[in-house]
N, C-alpha and C positions, 0 to 999 in steps of 0.2 A: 327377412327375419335373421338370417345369419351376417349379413350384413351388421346391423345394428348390433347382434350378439359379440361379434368380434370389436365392434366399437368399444362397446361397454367395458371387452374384456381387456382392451390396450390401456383404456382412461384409468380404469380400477388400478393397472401395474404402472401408468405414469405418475399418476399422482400419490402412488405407493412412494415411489423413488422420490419424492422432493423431498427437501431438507425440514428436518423439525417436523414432518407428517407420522404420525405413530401408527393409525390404523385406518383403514377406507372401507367404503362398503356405499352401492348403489341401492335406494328402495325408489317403488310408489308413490308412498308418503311417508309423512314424518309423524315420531306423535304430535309434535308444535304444528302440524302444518294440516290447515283446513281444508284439504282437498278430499280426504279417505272419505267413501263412503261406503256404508253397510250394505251388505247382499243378503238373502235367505239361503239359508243352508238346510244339508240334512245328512241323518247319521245311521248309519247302516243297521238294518233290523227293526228300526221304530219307523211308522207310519208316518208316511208323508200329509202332512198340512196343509188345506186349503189356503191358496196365493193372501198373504195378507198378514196368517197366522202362526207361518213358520217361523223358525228363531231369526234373528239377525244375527250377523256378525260382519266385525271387517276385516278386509282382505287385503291384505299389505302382499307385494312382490318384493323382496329383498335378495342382494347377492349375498353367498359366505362370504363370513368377517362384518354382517352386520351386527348381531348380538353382541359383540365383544367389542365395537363402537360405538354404541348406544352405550353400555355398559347395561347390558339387560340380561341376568344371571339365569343359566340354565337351572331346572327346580329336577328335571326328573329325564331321561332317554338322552338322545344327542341333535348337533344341530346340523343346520348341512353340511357337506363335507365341502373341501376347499374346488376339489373336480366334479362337482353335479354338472350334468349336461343335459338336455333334452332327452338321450336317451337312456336315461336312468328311471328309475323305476317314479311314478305320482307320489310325493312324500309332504307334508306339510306339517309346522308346529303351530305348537296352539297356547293361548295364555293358562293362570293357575283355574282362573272363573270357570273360563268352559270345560278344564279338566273336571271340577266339583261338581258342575252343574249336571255334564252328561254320564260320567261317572264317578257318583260321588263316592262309593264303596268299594271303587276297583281301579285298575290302573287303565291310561287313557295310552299307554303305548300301544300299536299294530292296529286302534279302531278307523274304520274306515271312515270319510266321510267326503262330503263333496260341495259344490255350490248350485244351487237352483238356479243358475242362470242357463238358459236353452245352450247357450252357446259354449259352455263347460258344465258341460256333469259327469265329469271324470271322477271317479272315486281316486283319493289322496290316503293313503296311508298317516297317520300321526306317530312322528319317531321321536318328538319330543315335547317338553312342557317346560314352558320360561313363566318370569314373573311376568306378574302385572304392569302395565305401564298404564300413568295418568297421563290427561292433555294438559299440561299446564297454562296452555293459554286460549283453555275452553273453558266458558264458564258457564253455559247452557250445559241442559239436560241431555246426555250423549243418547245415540240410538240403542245402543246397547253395550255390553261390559264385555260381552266375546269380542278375542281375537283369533286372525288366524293368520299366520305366515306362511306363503308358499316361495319358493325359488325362482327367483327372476329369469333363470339361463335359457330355459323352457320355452317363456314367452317373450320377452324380451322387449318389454313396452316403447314405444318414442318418445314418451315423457317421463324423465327418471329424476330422483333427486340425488344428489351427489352429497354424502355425510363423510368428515374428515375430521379425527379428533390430532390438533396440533399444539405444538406448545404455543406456541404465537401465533393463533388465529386470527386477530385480526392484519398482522401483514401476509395473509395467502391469498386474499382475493386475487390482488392482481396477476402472480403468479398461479392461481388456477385459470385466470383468464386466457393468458399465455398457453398454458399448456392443452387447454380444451381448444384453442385455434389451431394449435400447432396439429393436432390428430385432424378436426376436421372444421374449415371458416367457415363454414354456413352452420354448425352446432350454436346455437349463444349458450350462454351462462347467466341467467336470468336471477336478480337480487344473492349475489354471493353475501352473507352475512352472517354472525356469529350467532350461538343459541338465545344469549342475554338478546341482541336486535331480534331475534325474529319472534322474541316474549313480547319486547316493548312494542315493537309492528301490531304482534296480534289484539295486543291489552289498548291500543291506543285509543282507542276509541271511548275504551271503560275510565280511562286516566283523564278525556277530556269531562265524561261524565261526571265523575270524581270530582273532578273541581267547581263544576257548576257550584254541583250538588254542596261541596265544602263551601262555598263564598255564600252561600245561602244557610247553611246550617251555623255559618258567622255570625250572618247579618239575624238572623232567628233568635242566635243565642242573645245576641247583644240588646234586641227588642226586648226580650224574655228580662233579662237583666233590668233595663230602665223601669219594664213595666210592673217587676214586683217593686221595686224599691217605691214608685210612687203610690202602689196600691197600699203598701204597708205602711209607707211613711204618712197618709193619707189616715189612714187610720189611725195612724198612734196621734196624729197631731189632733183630731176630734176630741179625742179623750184629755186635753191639754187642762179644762178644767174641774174634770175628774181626779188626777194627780195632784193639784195643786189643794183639791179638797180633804183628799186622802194625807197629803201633808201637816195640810193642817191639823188633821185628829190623831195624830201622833206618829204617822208612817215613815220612815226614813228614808232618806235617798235611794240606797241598792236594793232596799225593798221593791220602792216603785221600779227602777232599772230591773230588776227580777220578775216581777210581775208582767212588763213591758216584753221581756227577750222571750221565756217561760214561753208565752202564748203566741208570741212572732214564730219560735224556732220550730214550735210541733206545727203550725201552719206551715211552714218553708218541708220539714220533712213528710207532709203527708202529700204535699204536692209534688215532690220528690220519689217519693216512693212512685204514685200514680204515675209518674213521667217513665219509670225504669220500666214497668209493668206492660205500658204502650211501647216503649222501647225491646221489650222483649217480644212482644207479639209479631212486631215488624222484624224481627232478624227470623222469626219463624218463617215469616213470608215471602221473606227474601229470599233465604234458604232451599225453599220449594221453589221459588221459581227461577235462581242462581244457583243451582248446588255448587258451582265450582267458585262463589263466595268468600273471602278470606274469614279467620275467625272471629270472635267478637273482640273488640277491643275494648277490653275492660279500664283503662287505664284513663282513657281519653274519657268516659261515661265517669268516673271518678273526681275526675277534675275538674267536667262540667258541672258534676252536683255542688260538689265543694264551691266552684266560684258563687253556683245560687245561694248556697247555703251563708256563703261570708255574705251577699247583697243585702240577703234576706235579714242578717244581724247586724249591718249597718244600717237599713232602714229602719228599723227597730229602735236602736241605740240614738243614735243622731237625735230625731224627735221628742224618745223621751228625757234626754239628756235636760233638751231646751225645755221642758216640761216641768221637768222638777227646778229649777231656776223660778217662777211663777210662783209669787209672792201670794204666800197662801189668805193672806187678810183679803185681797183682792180678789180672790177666789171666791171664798164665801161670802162676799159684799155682792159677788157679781149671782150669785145664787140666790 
């Protein structure tokens, strides 16, 4: 244990020292990084919870100078001091949620609390309250919204992440590589990469989905497209010697071309409408089962109306054009 502790503590002031490095800090995990998982907790004075039904929350180890590399702003108390060490007193911070949740009418400084795990239920003092942090490259439904930060010095994991906010991030890899061999060559440095790589890593999967799903909502749109223009066109061409009759008994041109578009366009927008309607139900559903979702894109829903909508008034127009052309004597001869 002290071993490792002293490691941590050399790597934290090496990598302090390199050039263009601003701030450093060791955690567990990361918010980007899918490894944290949720423990059952509990809080001093309220009734312990049959296993199953206690709160969650998760439990990040970080050294001081992580909040201030993250950029994750203290809301209320302090954070850990720059000398915590094992023998310092159990202290832990906690997100804004869990402040609200466990006291939402009082201050969550000096409450105790601890983790229900057998193998730690040390009551933890709370000396401070930070924001909220999202996953941004989670897009399932999290275990839950508490967090809790404790000090890494204490326990001093084997598996740490190493966070380093640089001006030129992506030339540090190799000099972190460097400099993690130089302390210890049996340590590796497992995927060194920037926050943007380790978004596109986690989303990669959803960006292959994405395109399926886009080369499909192409080929969907474009079916959609041929299939009203001939359903439409199809229609108006039946009616070919209806127009030519209605010509003849006095009707004009743009009359017919009006009477033709008129009753194409309110068909084009009630199916339109219908389409938004199913379109909205499915981002509800999505929504519940994606919460971490991007927003609607109204823009793109726009354009696809519009293109049906111009399809929809070209099949319209096209047929009756060639309609009112139809020599109306032959119409009525043909009747």
């Amino acid at each position: 244990m002290e071993q490792r502790r002293q490691l941590q503590e050399r790597l934290l002031q090496r990598v302090s020292e390199l050039p263009g490095v601003e701030r450093v800090a060791i955690a567990s995990s990361l918010p980007i990084d899918a490894s944290h998982a949720s423990d059952g907790i509990a809080i001093e004075g309220r009734d312990d919870l049959p296993a199953g039904q206690e709160p969650l929350a998760y439990i990040t180890l970080v050294s001081p100078g992580f909040f201030e590399t993250l950029g994750i702003r203290l809301v209320e108390g302090r954070l850990f001091p720059s000398t915590i060490g094992h023998k310092d007193p159990p202290a832990a911070v906690i997100n804004e949620t869990m402040a609200r949740r466990f006291w939402p009418n009082e201050s969550a400084l000096g409450k105790p609390i601890r983790s229900n795990d057998p193998a730690d239920r040390e009551w933890r003092e709370v000396i401070g309250v930070v924001r909220d942090v999202t996953d941004p490259g989670h897009f399932g439904a999290l275990d839950t919204s508490l967090q809790i930060y404790r000090p890494m010095a204490p326990e001093a994991w084997n598996n740490f992440i190493l966070a380093a906010r640089a001006a030129a991030p992506d030339s540090l890899a190799e000099t972190l590589r460097r400099t993690v061999a130089g302390l210890d060559g049996d340590l590796p440095l497992a995927y060194p990469r920037t926050v943007e790589r380790a978004l596109d890593y986690a989303r990669h999967n959803f960006q292959v989905v994405n395109q399926i799903l886009g080369a499909f909502a192409f080929l969907g749109l474009a079916l959609a497209a041929v299939g009203l223009y001939g359903v439409i066109s199809g229609t108006v061409a039946q009616r070919t010697q209806e127009f030519g009759i209605r010509m003849a008994l006095g009707a004009r041109t743009r009359d017919v071309l009006w009477l033709v578009l008129s009753k194409g366009v309110l068909l084009a927008i009630l199916g339109i409408l219908m389409g938004l309607a199913g379109v909205a139900g499915l981002w509800h559903v999505l929504g519940a089962v994606i919460p971490g979702l991007q927003g609607r894109d109204l823009m793109s829903l726009a354009l696809i109306a519009g293109l049906l909508l111009v399809v929809a008034l070209a099949a319209c127009l096209l047929p009756a054009r060639r309609a009112t052309k139809v020599d109306p004597l032959a119409a009525l001869k043909f009747e």
